[in-house]
C-alpha positions as semicolon CSV with decimal commas, in nm:
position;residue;x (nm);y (nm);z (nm)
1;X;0,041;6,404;0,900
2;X;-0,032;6,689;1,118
3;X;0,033;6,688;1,516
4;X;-0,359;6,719;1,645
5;X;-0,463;7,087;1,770
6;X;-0,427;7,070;2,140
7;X;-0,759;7,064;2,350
8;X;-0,921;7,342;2,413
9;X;-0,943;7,389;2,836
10;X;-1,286;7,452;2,989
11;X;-1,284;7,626;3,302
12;X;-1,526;7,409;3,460
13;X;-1,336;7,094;3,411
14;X;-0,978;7,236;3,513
15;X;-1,090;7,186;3,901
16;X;-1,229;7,000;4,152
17;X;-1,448;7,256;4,358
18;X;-1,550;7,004;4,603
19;X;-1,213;6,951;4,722
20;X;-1,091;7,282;4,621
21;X;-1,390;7,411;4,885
22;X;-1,245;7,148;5,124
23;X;-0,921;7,279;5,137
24;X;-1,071;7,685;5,129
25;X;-1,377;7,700;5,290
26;X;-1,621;7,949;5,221
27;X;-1,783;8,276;5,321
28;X;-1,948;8,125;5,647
29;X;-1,798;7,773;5,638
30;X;-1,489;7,989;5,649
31;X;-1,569;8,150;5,978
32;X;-1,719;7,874;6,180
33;X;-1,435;7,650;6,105
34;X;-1,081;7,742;5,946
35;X;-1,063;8,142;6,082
36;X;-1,120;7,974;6,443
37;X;-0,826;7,707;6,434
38;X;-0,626;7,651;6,740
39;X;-0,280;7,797;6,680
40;X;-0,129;7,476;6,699
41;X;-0,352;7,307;6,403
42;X;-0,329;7,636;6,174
43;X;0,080;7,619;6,217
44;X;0,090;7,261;6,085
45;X;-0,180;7,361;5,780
46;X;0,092;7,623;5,708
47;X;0,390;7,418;5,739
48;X;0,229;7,148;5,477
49;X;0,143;7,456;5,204
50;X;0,476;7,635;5,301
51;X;0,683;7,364;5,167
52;X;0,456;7,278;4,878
53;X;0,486;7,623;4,776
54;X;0,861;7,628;4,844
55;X;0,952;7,311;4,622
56;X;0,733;7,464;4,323
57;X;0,916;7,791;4,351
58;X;1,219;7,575;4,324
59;X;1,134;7,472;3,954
60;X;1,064;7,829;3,828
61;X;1,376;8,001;3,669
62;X;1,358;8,327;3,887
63;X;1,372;8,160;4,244
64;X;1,636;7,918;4,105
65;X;1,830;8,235;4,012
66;X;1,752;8,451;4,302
67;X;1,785;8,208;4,559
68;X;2,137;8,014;4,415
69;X;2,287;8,363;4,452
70;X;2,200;8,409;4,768
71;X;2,380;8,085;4,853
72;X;2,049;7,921;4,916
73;X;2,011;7,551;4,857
74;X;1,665;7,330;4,889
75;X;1,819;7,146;5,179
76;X;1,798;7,493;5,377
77;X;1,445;7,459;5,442
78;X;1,288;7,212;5,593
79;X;0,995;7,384;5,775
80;X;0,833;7,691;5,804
81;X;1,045;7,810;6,113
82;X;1,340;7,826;5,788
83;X;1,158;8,131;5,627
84;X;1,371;8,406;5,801
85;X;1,666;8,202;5,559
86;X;1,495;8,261;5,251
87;X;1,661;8,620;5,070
88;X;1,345;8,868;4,975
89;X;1,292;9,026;4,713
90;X;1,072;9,315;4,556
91;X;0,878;9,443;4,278
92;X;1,216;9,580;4,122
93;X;1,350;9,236;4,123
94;X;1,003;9,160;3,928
95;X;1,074;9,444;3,679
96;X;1,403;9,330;3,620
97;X;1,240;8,991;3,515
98;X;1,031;9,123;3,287
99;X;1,340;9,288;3,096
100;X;1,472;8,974;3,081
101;X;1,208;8,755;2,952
102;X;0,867;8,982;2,817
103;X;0,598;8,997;2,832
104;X;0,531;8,725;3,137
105;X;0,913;8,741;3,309
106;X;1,051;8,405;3,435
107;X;0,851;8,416;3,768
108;X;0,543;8,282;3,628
109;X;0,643;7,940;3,601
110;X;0,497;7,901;3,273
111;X;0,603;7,722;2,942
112;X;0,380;7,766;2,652
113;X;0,621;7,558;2,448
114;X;0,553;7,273;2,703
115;X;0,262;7,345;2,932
116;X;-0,049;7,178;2,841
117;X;-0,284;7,477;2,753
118;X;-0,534;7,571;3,083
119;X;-0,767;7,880;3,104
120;X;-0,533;8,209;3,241
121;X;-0,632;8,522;3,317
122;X;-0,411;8,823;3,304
123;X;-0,439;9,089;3,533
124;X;-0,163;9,386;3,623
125;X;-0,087;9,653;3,886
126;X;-0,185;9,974;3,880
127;X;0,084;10,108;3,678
128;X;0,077;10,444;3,897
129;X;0,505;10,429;3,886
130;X;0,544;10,292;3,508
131;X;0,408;10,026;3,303
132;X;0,188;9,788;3,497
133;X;0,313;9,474;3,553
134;X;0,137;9,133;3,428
135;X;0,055;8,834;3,612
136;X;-0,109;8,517;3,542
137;X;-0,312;8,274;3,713
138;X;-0,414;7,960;3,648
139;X;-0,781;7,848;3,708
140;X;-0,683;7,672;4,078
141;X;-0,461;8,027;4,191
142;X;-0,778;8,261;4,107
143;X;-1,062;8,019;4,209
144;X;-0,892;8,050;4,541
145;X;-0,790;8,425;4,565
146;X;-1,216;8,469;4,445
147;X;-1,285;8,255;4,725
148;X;-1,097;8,468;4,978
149;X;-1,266;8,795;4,820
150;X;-1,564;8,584;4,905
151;X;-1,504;8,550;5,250
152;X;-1,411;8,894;5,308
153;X;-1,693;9,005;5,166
154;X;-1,918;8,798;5,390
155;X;-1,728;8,890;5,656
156;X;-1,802;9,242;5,619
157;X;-2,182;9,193;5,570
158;X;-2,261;9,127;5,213
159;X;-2,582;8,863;5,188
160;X;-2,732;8,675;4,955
161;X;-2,963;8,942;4,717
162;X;-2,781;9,248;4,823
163;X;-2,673;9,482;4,539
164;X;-2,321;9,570;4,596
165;X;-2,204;9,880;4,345
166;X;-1,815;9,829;4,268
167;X;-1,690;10,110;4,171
168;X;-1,334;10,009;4,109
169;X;-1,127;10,035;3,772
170;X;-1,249;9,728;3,509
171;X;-0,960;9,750;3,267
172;X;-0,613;9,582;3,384
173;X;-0,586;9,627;3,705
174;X;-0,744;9,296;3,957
175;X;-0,970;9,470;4,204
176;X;-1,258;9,557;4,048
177;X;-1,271;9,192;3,850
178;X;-1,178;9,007;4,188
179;X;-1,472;9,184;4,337
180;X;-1,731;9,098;4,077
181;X;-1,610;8,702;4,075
182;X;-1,620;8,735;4,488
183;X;-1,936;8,897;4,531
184;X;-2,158;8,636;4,251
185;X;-1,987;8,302;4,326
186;X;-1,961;8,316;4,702
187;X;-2,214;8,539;4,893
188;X;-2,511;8,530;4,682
189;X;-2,506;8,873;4,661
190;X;-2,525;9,101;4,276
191;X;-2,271;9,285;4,193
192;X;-2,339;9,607;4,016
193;X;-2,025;9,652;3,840
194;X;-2,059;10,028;3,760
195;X;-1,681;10,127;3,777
196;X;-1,486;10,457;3,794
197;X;-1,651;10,765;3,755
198;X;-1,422;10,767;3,396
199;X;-1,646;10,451;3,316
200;X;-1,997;10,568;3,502
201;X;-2,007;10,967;3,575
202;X;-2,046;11,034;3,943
203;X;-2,429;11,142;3,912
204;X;-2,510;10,889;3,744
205;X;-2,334;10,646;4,017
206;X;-2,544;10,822;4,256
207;X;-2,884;10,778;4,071
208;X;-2,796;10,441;4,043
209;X;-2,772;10,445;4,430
210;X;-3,079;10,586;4,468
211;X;-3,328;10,442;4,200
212;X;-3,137;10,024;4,255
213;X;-3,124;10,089;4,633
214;X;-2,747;9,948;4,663
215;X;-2,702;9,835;4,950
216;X;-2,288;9,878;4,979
217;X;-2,020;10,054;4,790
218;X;-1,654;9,918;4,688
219;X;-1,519;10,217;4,620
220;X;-1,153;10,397;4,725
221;X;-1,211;10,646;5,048
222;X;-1,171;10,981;4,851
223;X;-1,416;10,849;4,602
224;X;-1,635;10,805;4,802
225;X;-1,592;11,102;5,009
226;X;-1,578;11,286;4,683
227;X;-1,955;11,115;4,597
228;X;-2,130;11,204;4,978
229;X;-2,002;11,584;4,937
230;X;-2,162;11,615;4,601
231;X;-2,483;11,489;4,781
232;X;-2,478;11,667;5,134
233;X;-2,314;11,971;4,933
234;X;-2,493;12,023;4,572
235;X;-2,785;11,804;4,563
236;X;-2,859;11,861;4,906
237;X;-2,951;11,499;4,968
238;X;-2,870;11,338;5,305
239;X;-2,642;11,080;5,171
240;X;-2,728;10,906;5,523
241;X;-3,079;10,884;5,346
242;X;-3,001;10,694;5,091
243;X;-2,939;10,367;5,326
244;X;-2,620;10,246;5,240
245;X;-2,556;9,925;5,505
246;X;-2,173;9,918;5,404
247;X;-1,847;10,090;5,243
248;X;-1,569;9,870;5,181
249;X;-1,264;10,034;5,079
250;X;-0,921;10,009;5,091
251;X;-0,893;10,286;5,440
252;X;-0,511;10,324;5,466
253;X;-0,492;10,642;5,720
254;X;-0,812;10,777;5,576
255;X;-1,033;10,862;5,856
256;X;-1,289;10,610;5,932
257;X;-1,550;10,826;6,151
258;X;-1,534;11,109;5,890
259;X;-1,647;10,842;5,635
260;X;-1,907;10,686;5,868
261;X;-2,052;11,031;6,012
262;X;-2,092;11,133;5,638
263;X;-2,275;10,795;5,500
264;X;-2,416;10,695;5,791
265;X;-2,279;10,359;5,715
266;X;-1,992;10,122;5,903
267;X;-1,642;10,120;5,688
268;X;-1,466;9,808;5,596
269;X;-1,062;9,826;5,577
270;X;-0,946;9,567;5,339
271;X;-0,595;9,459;5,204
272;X;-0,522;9,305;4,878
273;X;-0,280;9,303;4,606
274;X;-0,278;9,241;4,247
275;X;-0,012;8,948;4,303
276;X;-0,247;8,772;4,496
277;X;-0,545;8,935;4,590
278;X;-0,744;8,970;4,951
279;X;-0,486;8,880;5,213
280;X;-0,682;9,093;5,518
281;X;-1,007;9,222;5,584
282;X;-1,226;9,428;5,898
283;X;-1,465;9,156;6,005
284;X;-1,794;9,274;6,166
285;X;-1,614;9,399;6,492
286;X;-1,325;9,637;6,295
287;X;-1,055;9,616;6,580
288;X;-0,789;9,500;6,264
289;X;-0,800;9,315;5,933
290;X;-0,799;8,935;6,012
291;X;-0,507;8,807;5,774
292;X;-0,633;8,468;5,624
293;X;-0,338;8,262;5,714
294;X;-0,466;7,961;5,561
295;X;-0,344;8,121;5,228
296;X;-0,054;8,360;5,345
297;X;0,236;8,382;5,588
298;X;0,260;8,767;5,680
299;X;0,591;8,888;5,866
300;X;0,623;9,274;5,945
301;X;1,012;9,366;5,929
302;X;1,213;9,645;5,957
303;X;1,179;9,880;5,620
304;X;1,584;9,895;5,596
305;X;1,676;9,579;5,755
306;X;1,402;9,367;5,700
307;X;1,457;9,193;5,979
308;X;1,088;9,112;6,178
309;X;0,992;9,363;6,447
310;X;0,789;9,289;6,768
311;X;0,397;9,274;6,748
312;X;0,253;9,658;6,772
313;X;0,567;9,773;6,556
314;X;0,529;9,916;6,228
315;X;0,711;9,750;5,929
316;X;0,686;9,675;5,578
317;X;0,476;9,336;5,489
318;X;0,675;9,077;5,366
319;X;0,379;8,786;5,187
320;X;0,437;8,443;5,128
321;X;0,167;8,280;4,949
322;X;0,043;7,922;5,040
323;X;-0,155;7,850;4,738
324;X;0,006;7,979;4,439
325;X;0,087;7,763;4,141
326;X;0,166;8,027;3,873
327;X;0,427;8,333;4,036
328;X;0,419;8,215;4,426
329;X;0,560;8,424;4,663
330;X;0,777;8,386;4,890
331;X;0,879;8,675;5,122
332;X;0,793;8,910;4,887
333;X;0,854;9,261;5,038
334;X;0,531;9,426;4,938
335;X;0,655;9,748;5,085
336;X;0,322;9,854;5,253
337;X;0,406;9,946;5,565
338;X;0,180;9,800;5,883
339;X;0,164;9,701;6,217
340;X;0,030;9,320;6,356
341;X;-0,269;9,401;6,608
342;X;-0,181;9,252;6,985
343;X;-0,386;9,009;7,107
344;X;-0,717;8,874;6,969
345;X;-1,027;8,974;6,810
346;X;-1,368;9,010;7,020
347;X;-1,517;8,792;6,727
348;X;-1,345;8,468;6,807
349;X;-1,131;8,428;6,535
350;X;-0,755;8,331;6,573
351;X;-0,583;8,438;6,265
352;X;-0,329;8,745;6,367
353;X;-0,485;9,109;6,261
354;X;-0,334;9,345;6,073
355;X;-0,362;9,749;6,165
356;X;-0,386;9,940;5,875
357;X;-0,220;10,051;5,595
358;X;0,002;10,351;5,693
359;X;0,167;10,410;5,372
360;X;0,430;10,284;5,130
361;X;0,798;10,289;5,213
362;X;0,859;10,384;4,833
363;X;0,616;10,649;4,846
364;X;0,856;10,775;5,103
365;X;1,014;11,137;5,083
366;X;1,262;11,194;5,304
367;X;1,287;11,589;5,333
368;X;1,611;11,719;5,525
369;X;1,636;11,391;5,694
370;X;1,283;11,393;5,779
371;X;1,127;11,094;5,614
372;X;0,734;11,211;5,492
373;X;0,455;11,006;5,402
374;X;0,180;11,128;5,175
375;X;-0,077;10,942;5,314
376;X;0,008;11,118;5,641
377;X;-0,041;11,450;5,509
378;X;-0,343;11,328;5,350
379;X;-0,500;11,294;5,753
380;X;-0,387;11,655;5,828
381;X;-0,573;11,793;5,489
382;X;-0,854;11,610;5,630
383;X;-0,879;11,765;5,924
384;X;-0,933;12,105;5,859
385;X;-1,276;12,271;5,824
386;X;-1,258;12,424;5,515
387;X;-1,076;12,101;5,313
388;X;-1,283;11,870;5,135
389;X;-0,985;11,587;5,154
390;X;-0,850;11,666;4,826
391;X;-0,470;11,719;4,768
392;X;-0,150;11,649;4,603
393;X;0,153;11,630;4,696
394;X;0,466;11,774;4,414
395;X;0,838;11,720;4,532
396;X;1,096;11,941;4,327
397;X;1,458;11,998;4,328
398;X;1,600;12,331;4,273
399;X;1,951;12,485;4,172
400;X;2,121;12,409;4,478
401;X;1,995;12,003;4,504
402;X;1,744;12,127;4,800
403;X;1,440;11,911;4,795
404;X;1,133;12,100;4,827
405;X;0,707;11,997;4,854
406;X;0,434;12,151;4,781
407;X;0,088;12,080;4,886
408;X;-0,180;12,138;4,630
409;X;-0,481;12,146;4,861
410;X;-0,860;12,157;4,753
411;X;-1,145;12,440;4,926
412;X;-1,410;12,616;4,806
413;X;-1,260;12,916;4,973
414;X;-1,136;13,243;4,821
415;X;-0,952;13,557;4,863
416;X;-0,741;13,659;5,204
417;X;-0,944;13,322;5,354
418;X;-0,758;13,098;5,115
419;X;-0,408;13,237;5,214
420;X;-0,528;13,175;5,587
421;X;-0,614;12,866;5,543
422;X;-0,262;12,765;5,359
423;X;-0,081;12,949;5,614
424;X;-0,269;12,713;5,889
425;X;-0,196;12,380;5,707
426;X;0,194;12,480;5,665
427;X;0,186;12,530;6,061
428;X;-0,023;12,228;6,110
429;X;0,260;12,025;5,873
430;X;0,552;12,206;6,047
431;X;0,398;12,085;6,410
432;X;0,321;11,722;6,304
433;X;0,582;11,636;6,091
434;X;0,883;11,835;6,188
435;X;0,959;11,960;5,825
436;X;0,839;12,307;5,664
437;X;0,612;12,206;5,342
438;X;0,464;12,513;5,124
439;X;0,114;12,529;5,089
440;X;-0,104;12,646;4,809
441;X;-0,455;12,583;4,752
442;X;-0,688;12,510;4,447
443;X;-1,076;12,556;4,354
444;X;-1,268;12,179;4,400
445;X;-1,242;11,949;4,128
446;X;-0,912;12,100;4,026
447;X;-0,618;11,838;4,106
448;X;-0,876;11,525;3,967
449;X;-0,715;11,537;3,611
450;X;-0,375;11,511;3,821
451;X;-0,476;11,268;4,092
452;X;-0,730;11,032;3,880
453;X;-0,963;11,098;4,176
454;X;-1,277;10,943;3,954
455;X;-1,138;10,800;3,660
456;X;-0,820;10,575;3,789
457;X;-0,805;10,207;3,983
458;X;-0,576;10,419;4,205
459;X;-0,540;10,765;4,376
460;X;-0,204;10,943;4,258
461;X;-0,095;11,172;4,635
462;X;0,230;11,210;4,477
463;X;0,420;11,351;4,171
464;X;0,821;11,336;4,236
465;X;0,950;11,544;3,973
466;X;1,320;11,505;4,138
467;X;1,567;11,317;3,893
468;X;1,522;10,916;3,984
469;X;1,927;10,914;4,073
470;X;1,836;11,200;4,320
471;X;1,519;11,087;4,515
């Protein structure tokens, strides 16, 4: 006689959202209550869900692995003032799971030979450095992480019947997804899910603006610097006219006045990963993104020590997740470099603030022992006249093994006015960044095949064409 087919989950039934709501609050519940702790209450909420989350990473194969060699043993850590102890690790230690053990690694903590089944959804990274790496989550990790996109959301001014327009990638990556589960199941708000400009072309995005009346944009910075251009520039329409209350992007070291002169609009920095989605966000004040620390621990450490650095020191982020049932992390070095914001916010809450974004530490060149960011070339492009933001950055080795970038810049420029302008960026880079980069500038539109400006979940600043032993 045949074993009977296992059950077949329903979402619905795999949690308890009362109590899951209990322990998360929501959008506003969120703000009055849990985001205005007293230190001393929010340190023992963390302690509980720091060792819950430590003695389930202790039954998954890759912490048993990574940890045992480290010499690490569960008796180590007994509270959260242990976590300096714990070895971290990166996304090549994830990689080198998923040679191991494809397609799912053995991070997950998942057995489909012995785990009852449950309803999982797959999302990956961006794959901008190779192929993108999967991760599942089980209905309790991404009820949470939609409740924290939620929150943010709130937070930065979505209401119940405005029409947000996400224009974020909707094939593997998590943001654009996380956004549309955030937006309809905790603010009340509709999400107008009209992707990349690969999925909805940018004049049609902005006739969808104009004829809906959206009300805020998700959208990356450049996008959406790329969109108000093509209004102000081509179809001469005020895109201050079109009455945009929000843009909520992902601001790194783009520049946040540009953006807000040019919209007429405030901008919202967020931070989120694909691992675990929305783990900072601007609230209505923007003086740093408030880190919900009811879900995540957040140290900042050296990048080559990764040892923690004062408050107002840059660092990459090292996550722990406090919530996490399928892949937690724990001091998982993120390398996204950022700073914690002294002192506290003006809007009462408690939770510690993060800066911004500065860069990556593995998007890091160093150039004849200069080490050069991208992203901080990207602010220099941006602040010359004639630039509309655009550019690319292309590292090459030649005969010799001297490292060399160029700068593919974008202006509608021509002629001897082109070569001026090249030759004022080079002295521009040479002045703020102590290193001589070559210059050489392109027609608008040009580098968007290269960079995925409107068709990718992610802007590509950087092609390293330097042999991978070599960089």
């Amino acid at each position: 006689m045949n074993a009977p087919a296992p059950t077949v989950p329903r979402y619905y039934e795999s949690l308890d959202f009362p109590e899951l709501w209990k322990e998360f609050p929501t959008a506003s519940e969120y703000q009055d209550g849990v985001a205005r702790m007293p230190a001393a209450e929010l340190r023992a909420l963390q302690e509980r869900r720091f060792l819950a989350q430590v003695q389930r990473a202790w039954q998954i194969p890759f912490y048993q692995r990574h940890w045992s060699q480290a010499g690490l043993k569960p008796q180590h850590i007994q509270s959260l003032s242990d976590l300096a102890a714990i070895p971290p690790f990166s996304v090549h230690d994830l990689r080198d799971a998923l040679a191991r053990n494809p397609p799912w690694g053995d991070f997950m903590g998942i057995d489909p030979d012995r785990d009852p089944p449950m309803p999982l959804v797959m999302q990956t990274s961006g794959g901008t450095t190779g192929l993108p790496r999967p991760m599942l989550y089980s209905p309790r990790d991404r009820e949470v992480m939609n409740i924290l996109t939620g929150r943010r959301l709130h937070m930065q001014g979505v209401r119940p019947y405005d029409l947000v327009q996400v224009m974020l990638s909707l094939g593997l990556s998590n943001g654009g997804f996380l956004a549309r589960e955030g937006i309809w199941k905790y603010t009340g708000a509709v999400p107008v899910m009209t992707g990349t400009g690969a999925v909805t072309p940018t004049r049609r995005q902005i006739e969808i603006m104009q004829t809906w009346k959206t009300t805020q944009l998700v959208a990356f910075p450049a996008y959406l610097r790329h969109i108000g251009l093509l209004l102000r520039d081509e179809l001469h329409i005020d895109p201050r006219s079109l009455g945009i209350k929000g843009l909520i992007v992902h601001l790194g070291v783009d520049d946040r006045e540009e953006l807000e002169a040019l919209w007429g609009a405030p901008v919202y920095d967020t931070y989120g990963t694909n691992e675990c989605g929305s783990l900072a966000a601007d609230c209505s004040e923007r003086t740093g993104m408030h880190i919900f620390e009811d879900a995540f621990v957040l140290e900042i450490a050296d990048p080559d020590t990764l040892r923690p650095v004062a408050d107002g020191e840059r660092g990459v982020i090292l996550q722990t997740t406090l919530f996490k049932h399928f892949a937690p992390l724990i001091r998982f070095n993120s390398n996204d470099i950022s700073s914690i914001v002294p002192g506290h916010c003006p809007c009462g809450g408690t939770h510690r603030r993060l800066s911004c974004i500065f860069g990556r530490a593995d998007n890091m060149v160093k150039l004849r022992g200069t080490n050069v960011f991208p992203e901080a070339i990207g602010a220099l492009v941006a602040e010359h006249p004639s630039s509309n933001g655009e550019y690319l950055c292309i590292v090459d080795q030649d005969a010799t093994g001297r490292d060399h970038m160029t700068v593919l810049v974008e202006t509608d420029l021509g002629g001897r006015e082109r070569e001026t302008m090249a030759a004022q960026l080079a002295d521009r880079f040479k002045e703020a960044l102590g290193v001589k980069l070559a210059v050489t500038t392109v027609a608008p539109g040009e580098l968007d095949a290269r960079t995925g400006l409107s068709s990718a979940s992610k802007v590509r600043r950087l092609i390293d064409n330097r042999p991978k032993d070599k960089r």
